[in-house]
Wavefront OBJ file of the C-alpha trace (Angstrom):
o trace
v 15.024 331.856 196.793
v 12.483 328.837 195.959
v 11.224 326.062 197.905
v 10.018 322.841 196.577
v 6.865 320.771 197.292
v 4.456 317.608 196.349
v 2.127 318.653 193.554
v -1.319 318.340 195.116
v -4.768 317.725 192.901
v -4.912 321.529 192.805
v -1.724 321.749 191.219
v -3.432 319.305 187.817
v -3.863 322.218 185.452
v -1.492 324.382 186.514
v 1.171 321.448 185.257
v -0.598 321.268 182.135
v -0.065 324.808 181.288
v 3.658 324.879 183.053
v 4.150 321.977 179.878
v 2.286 323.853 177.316
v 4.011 327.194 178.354
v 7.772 325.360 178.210
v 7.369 323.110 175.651
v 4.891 324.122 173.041
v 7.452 324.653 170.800
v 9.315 321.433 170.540
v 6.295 319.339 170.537
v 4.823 321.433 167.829
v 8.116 320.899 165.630
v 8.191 317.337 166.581
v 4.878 315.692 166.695
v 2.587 318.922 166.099
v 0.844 319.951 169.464
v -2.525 318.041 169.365
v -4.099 319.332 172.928
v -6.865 316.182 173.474
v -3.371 313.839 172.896
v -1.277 316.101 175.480
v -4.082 316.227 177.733
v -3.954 312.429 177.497
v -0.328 312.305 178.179
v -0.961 314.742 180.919
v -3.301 312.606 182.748
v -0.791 309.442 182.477
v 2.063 311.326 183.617
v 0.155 312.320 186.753
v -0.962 309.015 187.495
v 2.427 307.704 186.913
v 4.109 309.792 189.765
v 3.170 313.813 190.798
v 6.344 315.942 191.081
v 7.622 318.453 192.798
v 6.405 322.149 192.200
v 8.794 324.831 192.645
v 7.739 327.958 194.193
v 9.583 331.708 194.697
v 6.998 333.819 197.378
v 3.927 331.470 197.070
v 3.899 331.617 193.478
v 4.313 328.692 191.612
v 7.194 328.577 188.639
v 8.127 325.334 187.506
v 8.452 321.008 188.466
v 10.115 318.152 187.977
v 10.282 314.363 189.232
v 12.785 312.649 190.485
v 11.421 308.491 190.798
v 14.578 306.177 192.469
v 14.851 302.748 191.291
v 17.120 300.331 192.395
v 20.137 301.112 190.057
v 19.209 304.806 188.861
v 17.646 308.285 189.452
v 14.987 309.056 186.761
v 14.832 313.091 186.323
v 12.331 314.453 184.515
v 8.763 316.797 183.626
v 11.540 319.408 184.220
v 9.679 322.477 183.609
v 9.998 326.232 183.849
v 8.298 329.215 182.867
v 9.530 330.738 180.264
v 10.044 333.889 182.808
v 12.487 331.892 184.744
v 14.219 330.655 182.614
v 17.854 331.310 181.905
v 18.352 332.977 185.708
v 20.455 329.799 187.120
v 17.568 328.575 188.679
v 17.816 325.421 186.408
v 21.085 324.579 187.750
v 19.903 325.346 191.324
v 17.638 322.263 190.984
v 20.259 320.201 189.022
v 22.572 320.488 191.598
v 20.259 319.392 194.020
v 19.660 316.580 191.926
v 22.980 315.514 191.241
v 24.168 315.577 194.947
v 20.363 313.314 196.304
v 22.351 310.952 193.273
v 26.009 311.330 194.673
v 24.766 310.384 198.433
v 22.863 307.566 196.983
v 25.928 306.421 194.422
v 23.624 306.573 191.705
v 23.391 307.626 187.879
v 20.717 309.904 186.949
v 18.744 308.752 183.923
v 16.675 311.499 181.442
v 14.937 311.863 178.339
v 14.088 315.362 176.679
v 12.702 316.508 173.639
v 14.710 317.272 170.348
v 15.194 320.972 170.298
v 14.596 321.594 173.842
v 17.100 324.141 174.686
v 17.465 321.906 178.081
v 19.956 319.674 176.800
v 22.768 322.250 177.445
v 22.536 322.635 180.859
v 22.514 318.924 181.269
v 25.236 318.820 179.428
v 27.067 321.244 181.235
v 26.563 318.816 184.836
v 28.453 316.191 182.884
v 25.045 314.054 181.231
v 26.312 312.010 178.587
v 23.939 311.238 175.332
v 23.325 307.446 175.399
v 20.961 307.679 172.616
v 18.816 310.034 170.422
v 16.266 310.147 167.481
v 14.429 312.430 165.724
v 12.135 312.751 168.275
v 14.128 311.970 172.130
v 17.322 312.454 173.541
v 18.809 310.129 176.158
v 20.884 310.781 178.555
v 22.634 309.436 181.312
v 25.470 310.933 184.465
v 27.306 308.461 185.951
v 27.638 307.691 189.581
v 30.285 309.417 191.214
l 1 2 3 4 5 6 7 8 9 10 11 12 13 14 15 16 17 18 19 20 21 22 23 24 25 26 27 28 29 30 31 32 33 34 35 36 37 38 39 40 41 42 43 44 45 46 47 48 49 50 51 52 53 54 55 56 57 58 59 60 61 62 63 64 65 66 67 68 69 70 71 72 73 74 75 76 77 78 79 80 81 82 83 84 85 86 87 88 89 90 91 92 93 94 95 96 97 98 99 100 101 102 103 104 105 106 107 108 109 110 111 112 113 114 115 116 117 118 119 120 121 122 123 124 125 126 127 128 129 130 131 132 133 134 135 136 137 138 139 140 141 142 143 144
């Protein structure tokens, strides 16, 4: 089973390579991974919000951030190692997710990467595309 927690200061570069490690890939197709520019994006991200770390015996495996505003759920810097991926684990937190936006009659708001395997799963919990470009894919689940 996992548990969840705050990302602390010690957590910083562990994030970093969480991202790297899940989403090398699609950034590399995308934009081409430049790693001073991710590093920059890194830093932003954490000083917009820390997220959660997820943890199975003391070892940490993944994150993600959930930030409520007034009229939606932003989910996102939904990461896993590659390890743990495919296991159900994803849809352990989704769930989770989905019901902290049920109790608070909310939609839940995200934005992924083209090519990011990811967008199945959120398909699969009823996420709608609202929009998408080359580069992002929108998405939104209506209150229910």
């Amino acid at each position: 089973m996992f548990v969840t927690r705050q990302a602390e200061l010690d957590d910083y570069e562990f994030l970093f390579e969480l991202k790297k490690a899940a989403e090398y890939e699609p950034i590399n197709a995308v934009f081409g991974w430049d790693e001073c520019v991710q590093r920059d994006i890194h830093r932003q991200e954490w000083e917009d919000g820390k997220p959660k770390i997820i943890e199975i015996n003391g070892e940490s495996i993944g994150s993600y951030l959930v930030q409520e505003h007034s009229d939606y759920l932003y989910f996102g810097r939904f990461f896993l190692l590659p390890q743990f991926q495919g296991k159900g684990l994803g849809s352990k937190i989704l769930k989770g997710v989905v019901e902290l936006a049920h109790e608070k009659s909310l939609p839940i708001k995200l934005c992924y990467l083209q090519g990011n395997r990811v967008g199945q799963l959120y398909s699969r919990f009823g996420f709608q595309v609202v929009c998408q470009d080359k580069q992002f894919v929108h998405m939104i689940k209506p209150r229910s």
